[in-house]
C-alpha positions in Angstrom: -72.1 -2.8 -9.8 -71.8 -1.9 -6.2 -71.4 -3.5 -3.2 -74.0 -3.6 -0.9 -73.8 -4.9 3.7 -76.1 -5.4 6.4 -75.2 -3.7 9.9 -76.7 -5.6 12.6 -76.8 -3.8 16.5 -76.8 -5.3 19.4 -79.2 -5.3 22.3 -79.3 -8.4 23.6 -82.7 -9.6 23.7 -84.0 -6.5 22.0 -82.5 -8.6 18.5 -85.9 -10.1 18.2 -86.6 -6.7 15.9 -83.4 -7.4 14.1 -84.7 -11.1 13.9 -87.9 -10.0 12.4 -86.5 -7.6 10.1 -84.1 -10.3 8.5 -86.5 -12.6 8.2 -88.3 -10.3 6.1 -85.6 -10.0 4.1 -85.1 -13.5 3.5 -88.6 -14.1 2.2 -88.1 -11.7 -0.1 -84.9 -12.8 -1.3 -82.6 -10.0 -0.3 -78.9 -10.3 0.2 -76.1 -8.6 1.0 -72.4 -9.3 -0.2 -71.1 -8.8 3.8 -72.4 -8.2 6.9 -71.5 -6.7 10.4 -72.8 -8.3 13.4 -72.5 -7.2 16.8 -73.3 -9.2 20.1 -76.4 -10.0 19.9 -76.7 -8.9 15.7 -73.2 -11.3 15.4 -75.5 -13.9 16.6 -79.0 -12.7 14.1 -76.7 -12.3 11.4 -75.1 -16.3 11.6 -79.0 -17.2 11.0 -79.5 -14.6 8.0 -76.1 -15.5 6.2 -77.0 -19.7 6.5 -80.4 -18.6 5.5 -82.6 -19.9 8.3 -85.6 -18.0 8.9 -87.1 -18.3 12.0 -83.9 -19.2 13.5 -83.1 -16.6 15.7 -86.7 -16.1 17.1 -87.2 -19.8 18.1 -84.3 -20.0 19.9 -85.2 -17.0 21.7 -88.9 -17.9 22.5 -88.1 -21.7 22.8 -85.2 -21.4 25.4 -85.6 -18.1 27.1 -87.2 -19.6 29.9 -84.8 -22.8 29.8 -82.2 -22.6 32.8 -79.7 -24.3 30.6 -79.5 -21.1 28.3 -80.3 -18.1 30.5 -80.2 -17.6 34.3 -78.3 -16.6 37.2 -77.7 -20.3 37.8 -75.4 -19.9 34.6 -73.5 -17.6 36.3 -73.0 -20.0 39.1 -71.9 -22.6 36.7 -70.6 -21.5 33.5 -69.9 -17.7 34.6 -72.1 -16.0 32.1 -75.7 -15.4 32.1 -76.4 -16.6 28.4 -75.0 -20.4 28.2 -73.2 -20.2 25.2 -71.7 -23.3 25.8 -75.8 -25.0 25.4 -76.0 -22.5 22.3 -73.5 -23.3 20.6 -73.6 -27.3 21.2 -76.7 -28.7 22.3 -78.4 -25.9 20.9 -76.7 -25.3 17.3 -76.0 -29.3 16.4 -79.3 -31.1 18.1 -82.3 -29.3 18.8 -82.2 -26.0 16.5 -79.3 -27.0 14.2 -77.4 -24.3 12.6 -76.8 -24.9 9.1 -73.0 -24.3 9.2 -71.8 -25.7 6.3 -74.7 -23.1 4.3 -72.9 -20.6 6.7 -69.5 -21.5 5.7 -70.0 -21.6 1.7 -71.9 -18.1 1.7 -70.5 -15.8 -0.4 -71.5 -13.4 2.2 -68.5 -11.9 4.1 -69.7 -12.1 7.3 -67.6 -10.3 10.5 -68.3 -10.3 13.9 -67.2 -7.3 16.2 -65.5 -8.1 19.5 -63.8 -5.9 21.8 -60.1 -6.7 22.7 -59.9 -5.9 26.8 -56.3 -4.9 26.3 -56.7 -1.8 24.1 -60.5 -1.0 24.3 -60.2 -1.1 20.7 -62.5 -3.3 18.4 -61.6 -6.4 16.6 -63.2 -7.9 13.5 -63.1 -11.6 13.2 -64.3 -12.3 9.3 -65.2 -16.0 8.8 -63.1 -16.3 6.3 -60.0 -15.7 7.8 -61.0 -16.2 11.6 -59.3 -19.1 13.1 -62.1 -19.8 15.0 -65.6 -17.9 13.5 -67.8 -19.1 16.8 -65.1 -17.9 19.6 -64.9 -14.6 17.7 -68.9 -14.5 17.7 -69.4 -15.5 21.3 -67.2 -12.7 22.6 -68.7 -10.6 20.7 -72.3 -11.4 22.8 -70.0 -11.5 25.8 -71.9 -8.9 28.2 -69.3 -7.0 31.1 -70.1 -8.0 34.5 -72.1 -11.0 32.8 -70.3 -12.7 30.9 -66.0 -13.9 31.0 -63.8 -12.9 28.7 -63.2 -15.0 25.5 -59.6 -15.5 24.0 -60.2 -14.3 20.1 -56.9 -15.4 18.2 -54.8 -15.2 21.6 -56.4 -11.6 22.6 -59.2 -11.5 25.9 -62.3 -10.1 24.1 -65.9 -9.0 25.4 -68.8 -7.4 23.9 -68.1 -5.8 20.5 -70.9 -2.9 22.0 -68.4 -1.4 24.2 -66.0 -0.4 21.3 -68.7 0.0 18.5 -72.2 -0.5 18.9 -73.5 0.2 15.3 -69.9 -0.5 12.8 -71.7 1.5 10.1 -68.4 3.5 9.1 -66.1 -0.3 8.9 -68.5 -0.9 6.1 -68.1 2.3 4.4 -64.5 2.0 5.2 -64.5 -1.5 3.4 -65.4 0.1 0.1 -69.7 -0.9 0.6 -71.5 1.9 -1.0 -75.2 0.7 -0.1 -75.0 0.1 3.7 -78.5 -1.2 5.9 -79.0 -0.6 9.4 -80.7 -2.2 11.7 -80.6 -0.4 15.3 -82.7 -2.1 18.2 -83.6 0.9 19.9 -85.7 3.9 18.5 -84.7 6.8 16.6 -83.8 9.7 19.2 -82.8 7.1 21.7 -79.5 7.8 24.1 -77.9 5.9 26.7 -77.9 7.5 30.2 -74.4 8.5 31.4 -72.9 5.7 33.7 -73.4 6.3 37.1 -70.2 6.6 39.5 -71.3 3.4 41.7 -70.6 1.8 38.4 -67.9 3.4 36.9 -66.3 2.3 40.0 -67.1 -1.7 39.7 -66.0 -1.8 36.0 -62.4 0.1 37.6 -62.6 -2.9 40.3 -63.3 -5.7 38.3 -61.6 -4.8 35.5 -58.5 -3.1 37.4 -56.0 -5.1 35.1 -57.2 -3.7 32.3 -57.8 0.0 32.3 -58.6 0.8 28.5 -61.4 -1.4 28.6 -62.2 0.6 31.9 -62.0 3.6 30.0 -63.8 2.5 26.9 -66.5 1.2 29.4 -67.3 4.2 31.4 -67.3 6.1 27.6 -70.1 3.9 25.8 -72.9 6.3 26.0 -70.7 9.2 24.3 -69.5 6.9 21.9 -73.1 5.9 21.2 -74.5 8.8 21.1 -71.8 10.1 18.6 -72.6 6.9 16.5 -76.3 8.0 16.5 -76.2 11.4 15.3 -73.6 10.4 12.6 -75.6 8.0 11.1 -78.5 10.3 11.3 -76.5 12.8 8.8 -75.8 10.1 6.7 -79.2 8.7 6.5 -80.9 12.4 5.8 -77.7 12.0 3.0 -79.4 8.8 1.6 -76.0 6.6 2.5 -77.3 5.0 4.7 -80.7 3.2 5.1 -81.9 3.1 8.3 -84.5 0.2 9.8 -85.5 1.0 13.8 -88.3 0.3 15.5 -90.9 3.1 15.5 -91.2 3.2 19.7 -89.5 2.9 22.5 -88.3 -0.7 23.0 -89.3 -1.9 26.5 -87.6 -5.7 26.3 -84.6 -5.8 28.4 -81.0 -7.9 28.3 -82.5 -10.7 29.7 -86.4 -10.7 29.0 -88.7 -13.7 30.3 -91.8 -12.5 29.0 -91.8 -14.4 25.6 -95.3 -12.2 24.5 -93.3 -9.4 25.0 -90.2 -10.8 22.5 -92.9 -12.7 20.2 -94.4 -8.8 19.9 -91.2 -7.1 19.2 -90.0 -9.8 16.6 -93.5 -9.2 14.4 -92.8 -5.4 14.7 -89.5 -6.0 13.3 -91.2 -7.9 10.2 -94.1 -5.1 10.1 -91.8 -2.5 10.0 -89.3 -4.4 7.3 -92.5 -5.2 5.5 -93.7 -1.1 5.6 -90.0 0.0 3.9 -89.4 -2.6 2.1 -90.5 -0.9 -1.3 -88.0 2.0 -0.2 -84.9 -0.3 0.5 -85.4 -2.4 -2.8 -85.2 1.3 -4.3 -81.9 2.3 -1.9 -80.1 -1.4 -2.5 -81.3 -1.5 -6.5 -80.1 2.7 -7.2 
C-alpha cells in the first residue's frame, strides 16, 4: 500500500482555511503517514498531527487581538510581530495546551520547512531527527522584516516561504505517491513582483547575507513556478488540490476575528464539498 502526506502553505493568518480544512479531516478520521508544514501550515500541521481540533482556530480568534501575541509592541520587545515566545510557553503549556507528547508519539512524519539565510536554500527539520522540533518550526513562521532569525541546528533560519512556499515535490521526492494540498490563496492567484523600494531594504537589512537577498527578491517567480507545476500535476491526478474558491482578503496580521472565523468555516465547507473526491484520491 502506498504512502500517502499532507502539504500545508503558508500565509500567515490566511491558515484559518488550512485550519478549517484539517479540522475536517480530523472528524472524519483521515490521516496521513507525513506531512509538510510551512510557516504558518508548520504551525496548523503541529495541531493536526497531536490531533487537536479546534486548536489552531482558537488560538487565532482567542489571541489575535491579545498584545502579548501579536503587535508592533512585539517588535519593540521581543523583535517579531507574532510573540512566539507567549505561543510557545504561555500559550502551548497553560492556556491552549499542545498536546506534545500525542505530537511526539505520532506515527506521522511531520517536517517543518525553514529557510537557512546563508544559502537561500530550504531546510527540513523532521521531528524525528530535529534536535530541537519547535526552534525548527518557529523559523519556519519567522516573517523577513518581522520577525529575527532563528538558529536551526547551528544555521540562522527564516520563513520556510521564501525558499518553498508549497514543498509539494519534497513529498514526491520522499517516495509519497498520494500527496494533498492545501494552498491559502485561490487557484490563479500570483504574487506581484517586488518592488525596487523593497528589493532595496531586503539588500540593506540583509547586506550580510546576499543569497537570502537573492532568494527574497525571487519569491514571486519561484511561486508562481510552484503554482503552475502543481497545476499540471493536479490536471494529472497526482496531486489533490484543496484552495479556497475566492480571493482571500485576510492579511499577515488580521484583527478582524469575523473576518478569520469566516475564512476558517470556508475552509471546512470546502473540505466538506471534496471530501467524497479525496477519500476516492487517498483510498485509489
Amino acid at each position: 500500500m502506498g504512502k500517502s502526506a499532507i502539504v500545508l502553505e503558508g500565509g500567515s493568518l490566511r491558515c484559518m482555511f488550512s485550519a478549517g480544512v484539517t479540522d475536517v479531516m480530523m472528524e472524519q478520521g483521515i490521516e496521513y503517514d507525513g506531512l509538510f508544514g510551512v510557516s504558518a501550515g508548520a504551525l496548523t500541521g503541529v495541531n493536526f498531527v497531536s490531533r487537536q481540533i479546534g486548536r489552531t482556530a482558537k488560538i487565532n480568534l482567542d489571541f489575535v487581538n491579545d498584545k502579548r501575541y501579536l503587535g508592533v509592541r512585539n517588535l519593540i520587545f521581543h523583535k517579531s510581530i507574532f510573540n512566539f515566545d507567549f505561543l510557545f510557553n504561555e500559550v502551548s503549556d497553560t492556556l491552549l495546551p499542545l498536546d506534545r507528547k500525542a505530537f511526539h508519539q505520532s506515527p506521522c512524519r511531520y517536517t517543518a520547512v525553514s529557510t537557512s539565510c546563508l544559502t537561500g536554500k530550504p531546510v527540513y527539520s523532521e521531528k524525528e531527527t530535529s534536535s530541537d522540533i519547535y526552534a525548527a518550526i518557529r523559523a519556519s513562521a519567522s516573517m523577513p522584516l518581522l520577525s529575527p532569525m532563528v538558529l536551526v541546528e547551528g544555521v540562522p533560519c527564516l520563513d520556510g516561504g521564501i525558499s518553498v512556499a508549497i514543498p509539494y515535490q519534497k513529498a514526491i521526492e520522499e517516495g509519497y505517491d498520494k500527496i494533498v494540498v492545501v494552498t491559502t490563496r485561490e487557484h490563479g492567484f500570483r504574487k506581484p513582483q517586488v518592488s525596487r523600494p523593497m528589493a532595496r531594504m531586503y539588500a540593506r537589512y540583509y547586506g550580510k547575507y546576499p543569497n537570502l537577498v537573492r532568494c527574497l527578491v525571487d519569491v514571486p517567480r519561484m511561486y508562481a513556478k510552484e503554482l503552475d507545476e502543481i497545476d499540471r500535476l493536479e490536471a494529472q491526478g497526482k496531486l489533490f488540490v484543496i484552495r479556497p474558491p475566492k480571493p482571500v482578503t485576510v492579511s499577515h496580521t488580521e484583527k478582524d476575528t469575523k473576518k478569520l472565523q469566516a475564512l476558517y468555516e470556508e475552509g471546512q465547507a470546502t473540505c466538506r464539498r471534496q471530501l467524497e473526491e479525496l477519500i476516492a484520491y487517498l483510498e485509489t
